[in-house]
DSSP file (Angstrom, degrees, kcal/mol; ACC not computed):
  #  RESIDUE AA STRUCTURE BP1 BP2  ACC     N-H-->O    O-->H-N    N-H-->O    O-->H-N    TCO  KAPPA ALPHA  PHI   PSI    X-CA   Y-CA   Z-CA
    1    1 A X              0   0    0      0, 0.0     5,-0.2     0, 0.0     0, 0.0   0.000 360.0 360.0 360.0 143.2   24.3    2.8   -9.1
    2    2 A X        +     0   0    0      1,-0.1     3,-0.1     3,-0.1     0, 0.0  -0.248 360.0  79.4-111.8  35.1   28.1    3.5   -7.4
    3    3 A X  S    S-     0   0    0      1,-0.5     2,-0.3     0, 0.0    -1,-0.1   0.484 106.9  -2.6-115.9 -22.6   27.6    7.3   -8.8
    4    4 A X  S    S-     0   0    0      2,-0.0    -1,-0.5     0, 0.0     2,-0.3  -0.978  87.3 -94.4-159.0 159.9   25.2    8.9   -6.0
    5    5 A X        -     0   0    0     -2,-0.3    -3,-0.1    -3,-0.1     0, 0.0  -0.628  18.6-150.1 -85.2 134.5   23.7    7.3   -3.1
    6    6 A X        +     0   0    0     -2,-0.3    -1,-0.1    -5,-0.2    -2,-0.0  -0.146  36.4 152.5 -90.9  31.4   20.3    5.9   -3.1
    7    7 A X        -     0   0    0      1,-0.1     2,-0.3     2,-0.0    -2,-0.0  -0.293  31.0-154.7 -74.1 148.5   19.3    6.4    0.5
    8    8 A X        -     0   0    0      0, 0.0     2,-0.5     0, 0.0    -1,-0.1  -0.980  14.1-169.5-126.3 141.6   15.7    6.6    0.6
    9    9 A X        -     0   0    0     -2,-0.3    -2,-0.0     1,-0.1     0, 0.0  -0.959  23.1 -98.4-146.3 155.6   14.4    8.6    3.6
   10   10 A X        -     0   0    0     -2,-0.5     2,-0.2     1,-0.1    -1,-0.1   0.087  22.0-156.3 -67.0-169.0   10.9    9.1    5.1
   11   11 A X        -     0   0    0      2,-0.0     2,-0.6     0, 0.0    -1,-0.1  -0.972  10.6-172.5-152.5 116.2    8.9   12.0    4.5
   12   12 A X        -     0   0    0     -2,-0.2     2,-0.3     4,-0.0     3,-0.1  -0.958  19.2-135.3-119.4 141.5    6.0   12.9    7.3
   13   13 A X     >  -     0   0    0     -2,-0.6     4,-0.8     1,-0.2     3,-0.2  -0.749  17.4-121.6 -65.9 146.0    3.5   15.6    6.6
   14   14 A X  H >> S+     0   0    0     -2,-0.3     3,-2.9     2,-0.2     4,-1.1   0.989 112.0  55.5 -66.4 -81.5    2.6   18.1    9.2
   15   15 A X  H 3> S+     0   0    0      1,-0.3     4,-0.9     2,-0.2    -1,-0.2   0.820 104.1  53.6 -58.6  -2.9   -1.2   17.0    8.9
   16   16 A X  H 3> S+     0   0    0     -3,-0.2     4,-2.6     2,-0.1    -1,-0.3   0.946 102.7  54.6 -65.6 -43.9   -0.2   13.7    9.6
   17   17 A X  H <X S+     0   0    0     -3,-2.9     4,-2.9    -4,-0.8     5,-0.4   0.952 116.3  45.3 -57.2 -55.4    1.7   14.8   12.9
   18   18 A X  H  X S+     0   0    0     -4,-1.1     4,-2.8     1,-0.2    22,-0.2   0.910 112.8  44.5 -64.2 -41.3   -1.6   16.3   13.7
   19   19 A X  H  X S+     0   0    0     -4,-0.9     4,-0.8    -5,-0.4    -1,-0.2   0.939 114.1  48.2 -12.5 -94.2   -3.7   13.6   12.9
   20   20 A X  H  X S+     0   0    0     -4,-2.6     4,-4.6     1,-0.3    -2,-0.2   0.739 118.6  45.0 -42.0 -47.3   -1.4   10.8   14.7
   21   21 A X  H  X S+     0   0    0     -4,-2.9     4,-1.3     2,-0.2    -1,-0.3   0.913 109.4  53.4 -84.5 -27.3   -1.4   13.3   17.9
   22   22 A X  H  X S+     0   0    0     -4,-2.8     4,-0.6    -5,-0.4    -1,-0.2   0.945 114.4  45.2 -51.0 -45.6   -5.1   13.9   17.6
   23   23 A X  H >< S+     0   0    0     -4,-0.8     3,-1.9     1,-0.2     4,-0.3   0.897 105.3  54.1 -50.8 -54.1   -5.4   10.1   17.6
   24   24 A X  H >< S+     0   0    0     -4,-4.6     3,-0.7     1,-0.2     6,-0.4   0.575  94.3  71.3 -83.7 -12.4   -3.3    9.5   20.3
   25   25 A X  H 3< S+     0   0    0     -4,-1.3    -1,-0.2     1,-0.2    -2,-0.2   0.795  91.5  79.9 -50.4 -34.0   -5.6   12.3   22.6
   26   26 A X  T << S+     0   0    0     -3,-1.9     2,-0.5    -4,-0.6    -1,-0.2   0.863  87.6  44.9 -46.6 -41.8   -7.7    9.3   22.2
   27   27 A X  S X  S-     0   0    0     -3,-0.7     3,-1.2    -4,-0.3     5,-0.4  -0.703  77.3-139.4-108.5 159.2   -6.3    7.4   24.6
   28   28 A X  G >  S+     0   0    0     -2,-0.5     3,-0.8     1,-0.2    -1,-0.1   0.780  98.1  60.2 -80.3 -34.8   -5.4    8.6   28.3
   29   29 A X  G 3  S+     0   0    0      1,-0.2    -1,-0.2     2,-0.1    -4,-0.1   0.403  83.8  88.9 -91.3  16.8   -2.2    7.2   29.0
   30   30 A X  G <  S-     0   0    0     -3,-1.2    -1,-0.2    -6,-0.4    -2,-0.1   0.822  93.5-128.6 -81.8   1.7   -0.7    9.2   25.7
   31   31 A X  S <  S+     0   0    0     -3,-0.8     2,-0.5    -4,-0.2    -1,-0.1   0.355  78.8 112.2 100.3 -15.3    0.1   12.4   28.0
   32   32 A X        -     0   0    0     -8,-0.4    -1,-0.2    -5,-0.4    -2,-0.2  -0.907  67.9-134.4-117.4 119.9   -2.2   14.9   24.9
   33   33 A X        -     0   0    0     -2,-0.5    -6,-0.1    -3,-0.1    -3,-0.0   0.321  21.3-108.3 -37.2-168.9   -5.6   16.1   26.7
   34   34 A X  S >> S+     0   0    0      2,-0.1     3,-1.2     3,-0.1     4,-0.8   0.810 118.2  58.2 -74.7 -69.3   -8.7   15.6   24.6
   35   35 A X  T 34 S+     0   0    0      1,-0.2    -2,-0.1     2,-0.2    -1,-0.1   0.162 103.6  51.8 -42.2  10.1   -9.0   19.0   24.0
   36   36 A X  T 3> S+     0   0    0     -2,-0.2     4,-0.7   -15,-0.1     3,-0.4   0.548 109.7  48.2-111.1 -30.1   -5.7   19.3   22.5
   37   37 A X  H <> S+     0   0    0     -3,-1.2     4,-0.9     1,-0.3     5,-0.2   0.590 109.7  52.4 -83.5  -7.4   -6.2   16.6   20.2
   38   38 A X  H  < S+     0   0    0     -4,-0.8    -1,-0.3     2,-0.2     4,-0.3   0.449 108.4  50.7-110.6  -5.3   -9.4   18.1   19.2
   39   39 A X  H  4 S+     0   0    0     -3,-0.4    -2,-0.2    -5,-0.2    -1,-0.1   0.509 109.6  52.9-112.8 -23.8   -7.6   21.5   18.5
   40   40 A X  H  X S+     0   0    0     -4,-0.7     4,-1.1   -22,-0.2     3,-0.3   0.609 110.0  50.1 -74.6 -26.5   -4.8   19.5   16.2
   41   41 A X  H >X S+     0   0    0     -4,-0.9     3,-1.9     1,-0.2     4,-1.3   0.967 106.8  50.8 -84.4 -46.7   -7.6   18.0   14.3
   42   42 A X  H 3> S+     0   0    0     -4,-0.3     4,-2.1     1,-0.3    -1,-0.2   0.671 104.7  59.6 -75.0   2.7   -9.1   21.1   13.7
   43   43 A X  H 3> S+     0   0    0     -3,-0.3     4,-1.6     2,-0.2    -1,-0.3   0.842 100.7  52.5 -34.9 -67.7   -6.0   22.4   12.6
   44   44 A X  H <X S+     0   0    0     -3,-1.9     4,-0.8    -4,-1.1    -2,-0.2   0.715 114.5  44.8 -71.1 -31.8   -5.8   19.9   10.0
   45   45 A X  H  <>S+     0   0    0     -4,-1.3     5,-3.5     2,-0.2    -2,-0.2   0.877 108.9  57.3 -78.3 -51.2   -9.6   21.2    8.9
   46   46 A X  H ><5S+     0   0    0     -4,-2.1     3,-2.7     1,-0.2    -2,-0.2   0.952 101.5  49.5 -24.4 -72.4   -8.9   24.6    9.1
   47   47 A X  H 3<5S+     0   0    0     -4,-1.6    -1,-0.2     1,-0.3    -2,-0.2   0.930 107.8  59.4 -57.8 -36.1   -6.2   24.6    6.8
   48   48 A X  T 3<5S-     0   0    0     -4,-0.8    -1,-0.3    -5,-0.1    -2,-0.2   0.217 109.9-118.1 -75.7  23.5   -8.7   22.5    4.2
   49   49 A X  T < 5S+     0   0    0     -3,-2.7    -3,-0.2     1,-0.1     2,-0.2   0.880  78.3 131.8  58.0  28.3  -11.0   25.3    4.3
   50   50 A X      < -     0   0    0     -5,-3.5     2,-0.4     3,-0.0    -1,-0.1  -0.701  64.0-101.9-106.0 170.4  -13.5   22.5    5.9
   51   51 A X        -     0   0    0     -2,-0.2     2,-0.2    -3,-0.1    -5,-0.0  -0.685  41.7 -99.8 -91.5 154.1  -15.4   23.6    9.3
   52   52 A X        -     0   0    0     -2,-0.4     2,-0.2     1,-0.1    -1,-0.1  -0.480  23.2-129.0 -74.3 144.8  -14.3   22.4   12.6
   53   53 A X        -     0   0    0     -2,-0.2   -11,-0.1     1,-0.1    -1,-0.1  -0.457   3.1-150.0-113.4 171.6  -15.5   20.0   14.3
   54   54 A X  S    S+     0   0    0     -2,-0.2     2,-0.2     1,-0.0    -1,-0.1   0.718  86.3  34.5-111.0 -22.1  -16.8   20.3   18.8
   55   55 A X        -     0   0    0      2,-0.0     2,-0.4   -20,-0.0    -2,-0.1  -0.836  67.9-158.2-132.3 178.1  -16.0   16.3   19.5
   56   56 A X        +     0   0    0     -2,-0.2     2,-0.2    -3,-0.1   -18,-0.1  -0.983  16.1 155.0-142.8 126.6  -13.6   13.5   18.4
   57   57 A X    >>  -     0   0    0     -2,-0.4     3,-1.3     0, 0.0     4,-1.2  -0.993  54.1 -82.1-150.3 178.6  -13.5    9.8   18.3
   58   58 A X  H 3> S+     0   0    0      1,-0.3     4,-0.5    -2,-0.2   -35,-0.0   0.557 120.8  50.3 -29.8 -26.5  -11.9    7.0   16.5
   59   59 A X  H 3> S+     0   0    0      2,-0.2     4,-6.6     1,-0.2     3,-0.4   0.958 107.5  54.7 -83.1 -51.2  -14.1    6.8   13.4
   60   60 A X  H <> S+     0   0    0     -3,-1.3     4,-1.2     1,-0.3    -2,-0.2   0.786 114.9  42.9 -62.9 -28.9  -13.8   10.8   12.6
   61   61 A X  H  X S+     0   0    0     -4,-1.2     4,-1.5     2,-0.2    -1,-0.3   0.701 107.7  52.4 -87.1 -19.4  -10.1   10.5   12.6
   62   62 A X  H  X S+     0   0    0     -4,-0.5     4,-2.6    -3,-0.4    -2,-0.2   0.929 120.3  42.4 -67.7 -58.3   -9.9    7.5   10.8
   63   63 A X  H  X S+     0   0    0     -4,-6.6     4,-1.5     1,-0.2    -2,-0.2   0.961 107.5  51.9 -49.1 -52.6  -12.2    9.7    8.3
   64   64 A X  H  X S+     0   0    0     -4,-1.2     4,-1.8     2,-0.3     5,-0.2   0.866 111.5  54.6 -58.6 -60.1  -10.6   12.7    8.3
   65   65 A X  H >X S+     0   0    0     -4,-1.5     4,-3.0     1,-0.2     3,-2.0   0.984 100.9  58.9 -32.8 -69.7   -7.3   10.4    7.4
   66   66 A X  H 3< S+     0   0    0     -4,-2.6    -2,-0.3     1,-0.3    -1,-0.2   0.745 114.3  34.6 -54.4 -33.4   -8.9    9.0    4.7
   67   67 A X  H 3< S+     0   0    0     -4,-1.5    -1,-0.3     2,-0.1    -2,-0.2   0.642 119.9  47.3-104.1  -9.9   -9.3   12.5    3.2
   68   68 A X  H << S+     0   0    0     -3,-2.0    -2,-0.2    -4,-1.8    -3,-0.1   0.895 122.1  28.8 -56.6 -61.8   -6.3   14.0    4.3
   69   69 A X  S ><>S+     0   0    0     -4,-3.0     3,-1.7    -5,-0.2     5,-0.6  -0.292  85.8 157.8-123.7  38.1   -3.8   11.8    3.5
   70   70 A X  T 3 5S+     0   0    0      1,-0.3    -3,-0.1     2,-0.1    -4,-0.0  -0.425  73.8  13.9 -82.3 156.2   -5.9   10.2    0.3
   71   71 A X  T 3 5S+     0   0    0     -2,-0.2    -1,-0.3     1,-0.1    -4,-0.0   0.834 100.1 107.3  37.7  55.3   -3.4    8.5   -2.1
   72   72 A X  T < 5S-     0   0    0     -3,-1.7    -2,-0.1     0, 0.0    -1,-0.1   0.309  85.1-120.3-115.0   8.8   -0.6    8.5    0.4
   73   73 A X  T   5S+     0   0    0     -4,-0.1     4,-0.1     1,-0.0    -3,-0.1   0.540  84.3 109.8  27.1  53.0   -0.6    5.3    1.0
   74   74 A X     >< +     0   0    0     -5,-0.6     4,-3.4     2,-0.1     5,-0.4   0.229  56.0  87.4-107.7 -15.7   -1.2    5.3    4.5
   75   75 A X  T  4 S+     0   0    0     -6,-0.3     4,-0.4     2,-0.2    -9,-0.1   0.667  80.9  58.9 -59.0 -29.3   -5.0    3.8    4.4
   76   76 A X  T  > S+     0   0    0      2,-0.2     4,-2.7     3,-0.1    -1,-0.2   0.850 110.9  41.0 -79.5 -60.2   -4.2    0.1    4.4
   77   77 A X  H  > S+     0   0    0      2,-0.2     4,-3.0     1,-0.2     5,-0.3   0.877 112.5  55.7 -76.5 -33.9   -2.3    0.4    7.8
   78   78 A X  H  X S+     0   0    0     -4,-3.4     4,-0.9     1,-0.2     6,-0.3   0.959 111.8  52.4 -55.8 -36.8   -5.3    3.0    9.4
   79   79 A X  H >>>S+     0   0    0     -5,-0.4     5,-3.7    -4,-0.4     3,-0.8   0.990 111.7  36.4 -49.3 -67.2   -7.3    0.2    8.4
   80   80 A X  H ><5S+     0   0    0     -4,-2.7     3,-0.6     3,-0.2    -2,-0.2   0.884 116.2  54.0 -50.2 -42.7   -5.5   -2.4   10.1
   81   81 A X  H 3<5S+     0   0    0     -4,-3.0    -1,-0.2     1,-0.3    -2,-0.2   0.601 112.9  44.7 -72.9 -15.2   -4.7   -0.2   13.2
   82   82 A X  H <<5S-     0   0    0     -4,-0.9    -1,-0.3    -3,-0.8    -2,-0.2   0.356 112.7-120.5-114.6  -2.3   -8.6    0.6   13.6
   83   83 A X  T <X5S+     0   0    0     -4,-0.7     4,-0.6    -3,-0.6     2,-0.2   0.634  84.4 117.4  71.2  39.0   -9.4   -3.2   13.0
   84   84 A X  T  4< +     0   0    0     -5,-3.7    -4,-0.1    -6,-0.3    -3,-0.1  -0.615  51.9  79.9-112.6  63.6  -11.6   -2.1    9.9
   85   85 A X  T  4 S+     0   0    0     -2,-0.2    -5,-0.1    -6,-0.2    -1,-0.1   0.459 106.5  16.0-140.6 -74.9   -9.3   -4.1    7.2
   86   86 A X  T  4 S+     0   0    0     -7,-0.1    18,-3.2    17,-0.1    -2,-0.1   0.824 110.6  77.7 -97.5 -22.4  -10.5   -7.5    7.6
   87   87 A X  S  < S-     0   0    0     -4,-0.6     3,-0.4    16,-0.2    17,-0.1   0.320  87.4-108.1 -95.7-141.8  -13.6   -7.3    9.4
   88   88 A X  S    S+     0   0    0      1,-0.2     3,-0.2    15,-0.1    -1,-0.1   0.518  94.6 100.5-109.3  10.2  -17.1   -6.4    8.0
   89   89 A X  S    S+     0   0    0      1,-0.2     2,-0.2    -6,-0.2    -1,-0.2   0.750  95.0  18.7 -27.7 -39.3  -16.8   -3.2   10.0
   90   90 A X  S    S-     0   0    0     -3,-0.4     2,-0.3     2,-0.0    -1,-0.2  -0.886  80.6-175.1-147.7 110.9  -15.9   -1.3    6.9
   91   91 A X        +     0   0    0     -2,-0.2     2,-0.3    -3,-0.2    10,-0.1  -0.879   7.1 176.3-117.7 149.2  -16.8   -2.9    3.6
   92   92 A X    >   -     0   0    0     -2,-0.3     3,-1.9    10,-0.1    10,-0.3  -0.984  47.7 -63.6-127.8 142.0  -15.8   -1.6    0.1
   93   93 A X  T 3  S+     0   0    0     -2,-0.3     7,-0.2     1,-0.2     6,-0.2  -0.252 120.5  10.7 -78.5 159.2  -16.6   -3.5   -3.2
   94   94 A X  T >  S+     0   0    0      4,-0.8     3,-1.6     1,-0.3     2,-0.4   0.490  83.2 161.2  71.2  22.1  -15.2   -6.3   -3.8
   95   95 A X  G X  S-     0   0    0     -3,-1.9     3,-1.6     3,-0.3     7,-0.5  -0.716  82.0  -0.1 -49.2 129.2  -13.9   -6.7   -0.4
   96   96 A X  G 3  S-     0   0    0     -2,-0.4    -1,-0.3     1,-0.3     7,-0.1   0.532 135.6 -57.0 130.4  32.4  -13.2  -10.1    0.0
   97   97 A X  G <  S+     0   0    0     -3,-1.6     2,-0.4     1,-0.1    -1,-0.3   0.447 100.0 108.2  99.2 -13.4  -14.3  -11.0   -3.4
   98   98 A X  S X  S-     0   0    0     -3,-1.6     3,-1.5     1,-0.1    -4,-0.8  -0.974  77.9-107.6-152.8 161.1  -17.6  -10.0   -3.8
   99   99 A X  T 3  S+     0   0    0     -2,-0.4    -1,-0.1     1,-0.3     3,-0.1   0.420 116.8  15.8  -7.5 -47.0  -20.1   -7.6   -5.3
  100  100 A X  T 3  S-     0   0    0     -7,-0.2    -1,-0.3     1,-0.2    -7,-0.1   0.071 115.3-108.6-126.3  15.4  -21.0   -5.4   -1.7
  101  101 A X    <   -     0   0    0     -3,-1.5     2,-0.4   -10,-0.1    -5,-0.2   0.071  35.9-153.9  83.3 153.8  -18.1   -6.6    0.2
  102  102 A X        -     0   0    0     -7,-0.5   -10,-0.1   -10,-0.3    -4,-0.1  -0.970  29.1 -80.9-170.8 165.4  -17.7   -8.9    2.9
  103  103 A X        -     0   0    0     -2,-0.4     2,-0.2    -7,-0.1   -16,-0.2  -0.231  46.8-151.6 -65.3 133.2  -15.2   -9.7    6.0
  104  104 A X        -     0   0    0    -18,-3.2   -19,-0.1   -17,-0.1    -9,-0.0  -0.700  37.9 -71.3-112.6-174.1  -11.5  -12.0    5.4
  105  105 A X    >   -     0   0    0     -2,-0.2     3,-0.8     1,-0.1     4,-0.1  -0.217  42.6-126.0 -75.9 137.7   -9.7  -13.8    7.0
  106  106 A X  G >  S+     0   0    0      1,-0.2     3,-2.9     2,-0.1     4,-0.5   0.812 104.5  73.5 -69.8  -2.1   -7.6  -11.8    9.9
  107  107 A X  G >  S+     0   0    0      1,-0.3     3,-3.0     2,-0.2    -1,-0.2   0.964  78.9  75.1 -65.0 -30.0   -4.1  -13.2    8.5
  108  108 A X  G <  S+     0   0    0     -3,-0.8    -1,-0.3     1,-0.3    -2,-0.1   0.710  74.7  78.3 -43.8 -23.9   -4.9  -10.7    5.8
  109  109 A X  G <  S+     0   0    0     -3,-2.9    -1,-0.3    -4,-0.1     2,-0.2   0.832 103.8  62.9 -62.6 -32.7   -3.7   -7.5    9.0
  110  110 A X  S <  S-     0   0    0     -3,-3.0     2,-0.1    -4,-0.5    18,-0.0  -0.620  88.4-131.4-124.5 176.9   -0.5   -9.0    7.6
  111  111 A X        -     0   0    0     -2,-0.2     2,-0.1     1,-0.1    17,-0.1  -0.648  36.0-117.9 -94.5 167.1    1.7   -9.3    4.1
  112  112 A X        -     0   0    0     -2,-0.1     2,-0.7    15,-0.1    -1,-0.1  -0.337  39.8 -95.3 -86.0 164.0    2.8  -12.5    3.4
  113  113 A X        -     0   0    0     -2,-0.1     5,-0.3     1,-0.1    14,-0.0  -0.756  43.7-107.0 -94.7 125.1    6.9  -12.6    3.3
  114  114 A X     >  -     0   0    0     -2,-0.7     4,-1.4     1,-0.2     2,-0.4   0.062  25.2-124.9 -27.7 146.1    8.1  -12.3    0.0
  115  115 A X  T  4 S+     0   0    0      1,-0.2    -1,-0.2     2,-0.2    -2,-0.0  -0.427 111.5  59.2 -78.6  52.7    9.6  -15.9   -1.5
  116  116 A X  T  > S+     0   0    0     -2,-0.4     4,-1.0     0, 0.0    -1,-0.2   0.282  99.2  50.5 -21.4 -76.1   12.6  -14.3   -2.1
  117  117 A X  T  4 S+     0   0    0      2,-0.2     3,-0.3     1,-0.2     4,-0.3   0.829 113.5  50.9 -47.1 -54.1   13.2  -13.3    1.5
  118  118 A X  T >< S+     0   0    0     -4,-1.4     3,-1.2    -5,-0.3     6,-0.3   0.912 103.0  61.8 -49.8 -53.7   12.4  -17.2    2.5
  119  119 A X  T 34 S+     0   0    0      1,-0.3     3,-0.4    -3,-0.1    -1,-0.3   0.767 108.5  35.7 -26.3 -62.1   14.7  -18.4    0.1
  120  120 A X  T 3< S+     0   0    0     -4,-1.0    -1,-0.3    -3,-0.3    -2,-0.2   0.330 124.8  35.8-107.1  -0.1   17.6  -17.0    1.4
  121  121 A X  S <> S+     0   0    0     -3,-1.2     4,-1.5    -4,-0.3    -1,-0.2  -0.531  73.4 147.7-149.5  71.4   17.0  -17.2    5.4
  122  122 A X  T  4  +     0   0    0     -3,-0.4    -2,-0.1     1,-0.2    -3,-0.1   0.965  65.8  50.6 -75.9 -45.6   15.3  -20.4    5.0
  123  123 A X  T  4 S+     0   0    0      1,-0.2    -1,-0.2    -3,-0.1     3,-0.1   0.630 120.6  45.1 -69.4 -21.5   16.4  -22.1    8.6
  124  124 A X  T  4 S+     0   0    0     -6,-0.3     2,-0.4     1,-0.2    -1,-0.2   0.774 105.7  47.6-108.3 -24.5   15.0  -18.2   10.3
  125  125 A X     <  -     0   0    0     -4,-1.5     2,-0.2    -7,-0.2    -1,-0.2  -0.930  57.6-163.2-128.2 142.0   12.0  -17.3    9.0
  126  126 A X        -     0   0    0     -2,-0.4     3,-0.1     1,-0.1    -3,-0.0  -0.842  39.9 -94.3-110.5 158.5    8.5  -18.9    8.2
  127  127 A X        -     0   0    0     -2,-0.2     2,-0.2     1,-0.1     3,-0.1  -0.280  55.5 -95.3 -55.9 152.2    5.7  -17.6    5.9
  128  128 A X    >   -     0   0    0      1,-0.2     3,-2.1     4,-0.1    -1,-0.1  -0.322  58.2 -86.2 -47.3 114.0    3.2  -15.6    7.8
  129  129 A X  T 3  S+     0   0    0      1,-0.2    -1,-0.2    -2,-0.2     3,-0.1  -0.117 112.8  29.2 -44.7 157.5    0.4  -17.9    8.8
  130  130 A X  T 3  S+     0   0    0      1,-0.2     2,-0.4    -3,-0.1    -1,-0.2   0.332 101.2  89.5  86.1  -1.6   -2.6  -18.5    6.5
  131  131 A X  S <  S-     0   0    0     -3,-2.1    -1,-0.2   -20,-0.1     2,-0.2  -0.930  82.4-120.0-122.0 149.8   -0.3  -17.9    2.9
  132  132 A X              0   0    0     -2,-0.4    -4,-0.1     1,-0.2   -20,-0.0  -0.559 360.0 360.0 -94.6 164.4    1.3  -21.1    1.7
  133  133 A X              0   0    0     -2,-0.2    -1,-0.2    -6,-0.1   -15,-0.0   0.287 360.0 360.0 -89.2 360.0    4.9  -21.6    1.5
């Protein structure tokens, strides 16, 4: 439409921030103790009227996403980013096609590129391995 601007612009939640930075406590070189990250997650619990929890590691924040930030459509990429997506690490049914779940292929961490996109920047860009042209 040439009558208002359609700029779309993100949108982060607070318990995301806490989350992300809880997450990132995980690792040493992010500069946020352990105990700090473990004091943002329980932040995030607090405020859900859930009890707090005395440790953290990858899997409880990966949970603790899942229930936060359910239908936010953030799940897909926690997946990928925790390497529980494609492998049988974390199965749901009908993962990969069948009844109890099972492990894909890892080209799956990524989307294919639209055929649209190809179309028009044919000479720059290839499909994403493992999706046919």
């Amino acid at each position: 439409s040439t009558s208002f601007p359609d700029t779309d612009f993100p949108m982060m939640r607070y318990a995301d921030v806490l989350l992300m930075a809880a997450e990132c406590s995980l690792h040493s070189e992010s500069g946020i103790s352990h105990s700090d990250g473990l004091k943002y997650f329980n932040e995030v619990r607090t405020r859900a009227g859930v009890r707090n929890l005395k440790s953290l590691n990858a899997q409880t924040i990966l949970d603790e996403r899942a229930r936060e930030l359910y239908l936010e459509l953030w799940r897909r990429q926690d997946l990928v980013r925790f390497n529980q997506f494609t492998t049988s690490d974390y199965l749901w049914d009908w993962k990969g096609g069948v009844r109890n779940g099972q492990a894909v292929a890892d080209y799956m961490n990524l989307y294919p590129i639209p055929t649209s996109d190809l179309m028009v920047n044919s000479e720059n860009l290839e499909q994403n391995d493992g999706y046919t042209k």
